[in-house]
MIDRENVEX-717773 format. One record per residue (C-alpha): residue number from 1; y, z, x. Coordinates in nm, 3 decimals. Example, Ala and Ser with C-alpha at 12.3 -4.5 7.8 and 13.67 -1.06 7.14 Angstrom:
BEGIN
+-----+---------+---------+---------+
| num |       Y |       Z |       X |
+-----+---------+---------+---------+
|   1 |  -0.450 |   0.780 |   1.230 |
|   2 |  -0.106 |   0.714 |   1.367 |
+-----+---------+---------+---------+
% end
This chain:
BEGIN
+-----+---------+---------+---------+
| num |       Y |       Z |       X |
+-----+---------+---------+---------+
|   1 |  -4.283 |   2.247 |   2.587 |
|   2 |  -3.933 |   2.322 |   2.441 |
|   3 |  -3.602 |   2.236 |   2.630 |
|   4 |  -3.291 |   2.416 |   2.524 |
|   5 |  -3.031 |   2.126 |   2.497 |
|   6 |  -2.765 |   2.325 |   2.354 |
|   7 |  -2.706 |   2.744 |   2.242 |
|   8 |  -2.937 |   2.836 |   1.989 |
|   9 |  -3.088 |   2.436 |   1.978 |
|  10 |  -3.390 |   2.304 |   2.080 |
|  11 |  -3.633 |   2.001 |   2.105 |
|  12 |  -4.052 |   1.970 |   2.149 |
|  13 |  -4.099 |   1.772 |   2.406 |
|  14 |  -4.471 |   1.599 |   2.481 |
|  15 |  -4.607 |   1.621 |   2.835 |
|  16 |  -4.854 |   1.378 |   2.931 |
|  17 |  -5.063 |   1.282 |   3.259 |
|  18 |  -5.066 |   0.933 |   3.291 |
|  19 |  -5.362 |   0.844 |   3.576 |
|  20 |  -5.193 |   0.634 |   3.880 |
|  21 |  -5.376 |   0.361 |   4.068 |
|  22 |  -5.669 |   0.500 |   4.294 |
|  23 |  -5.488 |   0.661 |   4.559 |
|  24 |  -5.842 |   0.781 |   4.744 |
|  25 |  -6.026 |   0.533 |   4.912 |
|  26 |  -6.395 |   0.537 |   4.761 |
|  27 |  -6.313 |   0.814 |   4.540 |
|  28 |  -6.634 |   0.864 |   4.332 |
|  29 |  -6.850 |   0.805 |   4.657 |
|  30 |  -6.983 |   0.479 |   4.504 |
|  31 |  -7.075 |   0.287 |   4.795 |
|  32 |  -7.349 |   0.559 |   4.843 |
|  33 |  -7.186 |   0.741 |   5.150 |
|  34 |  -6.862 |   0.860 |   5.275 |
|  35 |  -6.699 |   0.571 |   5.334 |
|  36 |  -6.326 |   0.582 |   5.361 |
|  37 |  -6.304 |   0.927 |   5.441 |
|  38 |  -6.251 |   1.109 |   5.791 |
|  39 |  -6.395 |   1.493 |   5.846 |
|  40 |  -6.508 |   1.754 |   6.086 |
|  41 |  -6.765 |   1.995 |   6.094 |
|  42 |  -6.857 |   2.314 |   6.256 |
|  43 |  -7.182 |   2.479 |   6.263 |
|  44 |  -7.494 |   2.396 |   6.040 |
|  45 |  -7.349 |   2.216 |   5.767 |
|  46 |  -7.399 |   1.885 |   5.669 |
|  47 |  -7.245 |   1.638 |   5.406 |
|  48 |  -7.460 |   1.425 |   5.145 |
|  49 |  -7.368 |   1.175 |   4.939 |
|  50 |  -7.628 |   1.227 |   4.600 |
|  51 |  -7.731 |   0.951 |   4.332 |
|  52 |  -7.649 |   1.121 |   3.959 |
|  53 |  -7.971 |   0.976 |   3.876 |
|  54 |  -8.186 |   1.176 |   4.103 |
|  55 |  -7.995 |   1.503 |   4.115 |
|  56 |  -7.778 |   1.516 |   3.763 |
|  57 |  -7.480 |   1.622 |   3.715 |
|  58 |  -7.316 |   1.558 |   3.430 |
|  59 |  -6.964 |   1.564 |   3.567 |
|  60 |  -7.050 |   1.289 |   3.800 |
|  61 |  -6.811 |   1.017 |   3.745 |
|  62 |  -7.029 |   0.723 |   3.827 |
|  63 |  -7.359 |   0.687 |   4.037 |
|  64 |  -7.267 |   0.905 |   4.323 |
|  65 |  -7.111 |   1.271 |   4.422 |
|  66 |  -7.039 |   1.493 |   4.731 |
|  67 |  -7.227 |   1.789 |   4.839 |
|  68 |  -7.115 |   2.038 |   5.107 |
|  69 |  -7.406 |   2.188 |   5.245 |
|  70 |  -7.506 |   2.442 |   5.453 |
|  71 |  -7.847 |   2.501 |   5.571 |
|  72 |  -7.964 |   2.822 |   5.487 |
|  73 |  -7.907 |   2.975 |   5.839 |
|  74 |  -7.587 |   2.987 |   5.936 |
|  75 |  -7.250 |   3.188 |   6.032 |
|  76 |  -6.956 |   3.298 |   5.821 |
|  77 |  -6.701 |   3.035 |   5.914 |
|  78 |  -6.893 |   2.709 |   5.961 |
|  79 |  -6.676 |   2.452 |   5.747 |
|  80 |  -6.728 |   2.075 |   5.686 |
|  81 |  -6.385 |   1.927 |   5.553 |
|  82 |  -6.309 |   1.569 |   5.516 |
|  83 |  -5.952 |   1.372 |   5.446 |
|  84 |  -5.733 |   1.094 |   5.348 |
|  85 |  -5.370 |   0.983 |   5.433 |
|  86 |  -5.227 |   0.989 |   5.038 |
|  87 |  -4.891 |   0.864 |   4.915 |
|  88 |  -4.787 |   1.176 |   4.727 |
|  89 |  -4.395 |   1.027 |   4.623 |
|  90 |  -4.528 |   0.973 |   4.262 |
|  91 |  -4.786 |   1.218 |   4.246 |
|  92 |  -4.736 |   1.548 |   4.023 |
|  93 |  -5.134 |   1.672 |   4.005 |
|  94 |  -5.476 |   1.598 |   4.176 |
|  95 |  -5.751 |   1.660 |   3.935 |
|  96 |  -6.136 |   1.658 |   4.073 |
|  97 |  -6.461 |   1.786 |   3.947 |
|  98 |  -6.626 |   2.039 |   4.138 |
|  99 |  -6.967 |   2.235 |   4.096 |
| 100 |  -6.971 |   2.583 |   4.276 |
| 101 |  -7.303 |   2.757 |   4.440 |
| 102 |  -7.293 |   3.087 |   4.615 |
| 103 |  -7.135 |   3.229 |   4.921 |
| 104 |  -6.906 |   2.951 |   5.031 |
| 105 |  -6.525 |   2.865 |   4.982 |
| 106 |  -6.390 |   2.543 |   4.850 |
| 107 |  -5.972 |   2.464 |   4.949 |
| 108 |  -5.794 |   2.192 |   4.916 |
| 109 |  -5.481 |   2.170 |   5.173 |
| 110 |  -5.185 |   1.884 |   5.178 |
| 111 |  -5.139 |   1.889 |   5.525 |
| 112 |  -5.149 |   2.282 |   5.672 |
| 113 |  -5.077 |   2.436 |   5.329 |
| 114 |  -5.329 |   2.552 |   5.100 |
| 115 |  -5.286 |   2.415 |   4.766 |
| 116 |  -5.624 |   2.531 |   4.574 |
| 117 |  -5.882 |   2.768 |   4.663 |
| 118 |  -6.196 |   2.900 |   4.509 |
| 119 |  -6.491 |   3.118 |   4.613 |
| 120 |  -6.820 |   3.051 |   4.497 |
| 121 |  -6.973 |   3.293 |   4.284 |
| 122 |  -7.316 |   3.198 |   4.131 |
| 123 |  -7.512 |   2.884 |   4.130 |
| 124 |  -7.427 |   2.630 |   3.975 |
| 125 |  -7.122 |   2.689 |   3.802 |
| 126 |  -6.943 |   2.412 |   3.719 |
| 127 |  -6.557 |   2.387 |   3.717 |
| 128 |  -6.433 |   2.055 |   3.536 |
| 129 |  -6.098 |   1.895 |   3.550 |
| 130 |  -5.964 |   2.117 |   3.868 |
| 131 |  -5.576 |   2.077 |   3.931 |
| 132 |  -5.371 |   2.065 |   4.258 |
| 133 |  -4.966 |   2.042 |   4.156 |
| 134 |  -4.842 |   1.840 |   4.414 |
| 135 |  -4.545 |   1.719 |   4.291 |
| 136 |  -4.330 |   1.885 |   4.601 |
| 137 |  -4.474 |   1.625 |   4.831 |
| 138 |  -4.343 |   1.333 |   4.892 |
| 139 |  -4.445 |   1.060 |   5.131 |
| 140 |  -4.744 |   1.070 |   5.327 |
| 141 |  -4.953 |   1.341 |   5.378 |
| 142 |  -5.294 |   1.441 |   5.467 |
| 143 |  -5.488 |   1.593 |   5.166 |
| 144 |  -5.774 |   1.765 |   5.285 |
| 145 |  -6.081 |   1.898 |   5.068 |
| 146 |  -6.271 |   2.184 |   5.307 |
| 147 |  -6.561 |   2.388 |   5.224 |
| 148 |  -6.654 |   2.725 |   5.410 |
| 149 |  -6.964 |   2.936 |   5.418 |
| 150 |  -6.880 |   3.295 |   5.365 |
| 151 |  -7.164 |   3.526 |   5.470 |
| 152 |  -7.370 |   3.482 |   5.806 |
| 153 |  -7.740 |   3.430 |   5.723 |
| 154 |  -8.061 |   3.404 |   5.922 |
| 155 |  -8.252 |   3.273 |   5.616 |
| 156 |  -8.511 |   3.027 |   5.703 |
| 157 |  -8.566 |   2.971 |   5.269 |
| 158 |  -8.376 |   2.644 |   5.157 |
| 159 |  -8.312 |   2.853 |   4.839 |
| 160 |  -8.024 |   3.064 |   5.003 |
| 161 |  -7.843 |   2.741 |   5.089 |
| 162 |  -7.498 |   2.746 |   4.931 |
| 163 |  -7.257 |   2.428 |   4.842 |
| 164 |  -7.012 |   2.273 |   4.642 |
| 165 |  -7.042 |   1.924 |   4.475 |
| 166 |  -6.724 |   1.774 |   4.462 |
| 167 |  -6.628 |   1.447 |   4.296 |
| 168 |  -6.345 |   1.197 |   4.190 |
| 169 |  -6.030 |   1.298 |   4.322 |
| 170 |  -5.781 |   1.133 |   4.078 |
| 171 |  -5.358 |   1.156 |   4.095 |
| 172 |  -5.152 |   1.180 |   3.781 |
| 173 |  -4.775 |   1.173 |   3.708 |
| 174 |  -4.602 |   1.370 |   3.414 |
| 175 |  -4.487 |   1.177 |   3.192 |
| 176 |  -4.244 |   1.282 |   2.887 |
| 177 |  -4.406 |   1.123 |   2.573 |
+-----+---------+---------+---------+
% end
């Protein structure tokens, strides 16, 4: 990143994201369940909590993940979503891992406002290192990760099940190096 200090003069400045303390509560799911997070649901979708050692993943961070799951029957709309109250004063980006699969919709909202959004595609595509800016926040908010199936299906097949595995939720501050 350059800065112009003066006409015609400049500077390289180093950017760097220095990890804060653990904001989220149980952030790599590693008491085995949801623990420390609140959520809704509507419709036939269900959250699990998966060991790393069972069903890999090799951006797990740790023993455990989150997967948003929807049976394979289902309507367009059903959503599980699940929260924390965060401190955002210091916070300039949320990074997470996430793994996409098929026909649903993964958002992340501070409070109301939609922040990060992605449609799945294929299965599994995974999407390291994902980044929220939320360095317009201040205080605290609600930071909300949702998930939403996108087609209605009547599919009795557990192959046409789509989710997202989501993991690690982690704030960072820019720092000038």
């Amino acid at each position: 990143m350059s800065v112009k200090l003066a006409p015609g003069e400049t500077r390289q400045i180093d950017v760097v994201l220095t990890p804060l303390p653990p904001q989220f509560t149980n952030k790599s799911f590693e008491t085995g369940n949801a623990a420390g997070w609140s959520g809704s649901r509507q419709g036939l979708t269900g959250l699990i909590v998966r060991s790393s050692s069972s069903n890999p993943w090799e951006l797990c961070d740790g023993l455990y993940y989150l997967t948003f799951y929807f049976w394979a029957s289902g309507k367009a709309g059903d959503f599980y979503e699940i929260h924390q109250d965060i401190d955002l004063t210091l916070v300039d980006i949320i990074r997470f891992q996430l793994r996409e699969c098929r026909q649903a919709k993964f958002e992340v909202l501070v409070d109301n406002d939609i922040v990060y959004s992605l449609k799945g595609q294929t299965c599994p595509v995974n999407h390291p290192d994902q980044e929220v800016v939320v360095s317009l926040y201040s205080g605290v908010h609600t930071v909300m990760f949702r998930c939403t199936r996108l087609v209605d299906s009547t599919s009795t097949d557990p192959s046409e099940a789509c989710s997202f595995d989501f993991d690690n939720p982690t704030c960072f501050r820019k720092e000038v190096k």
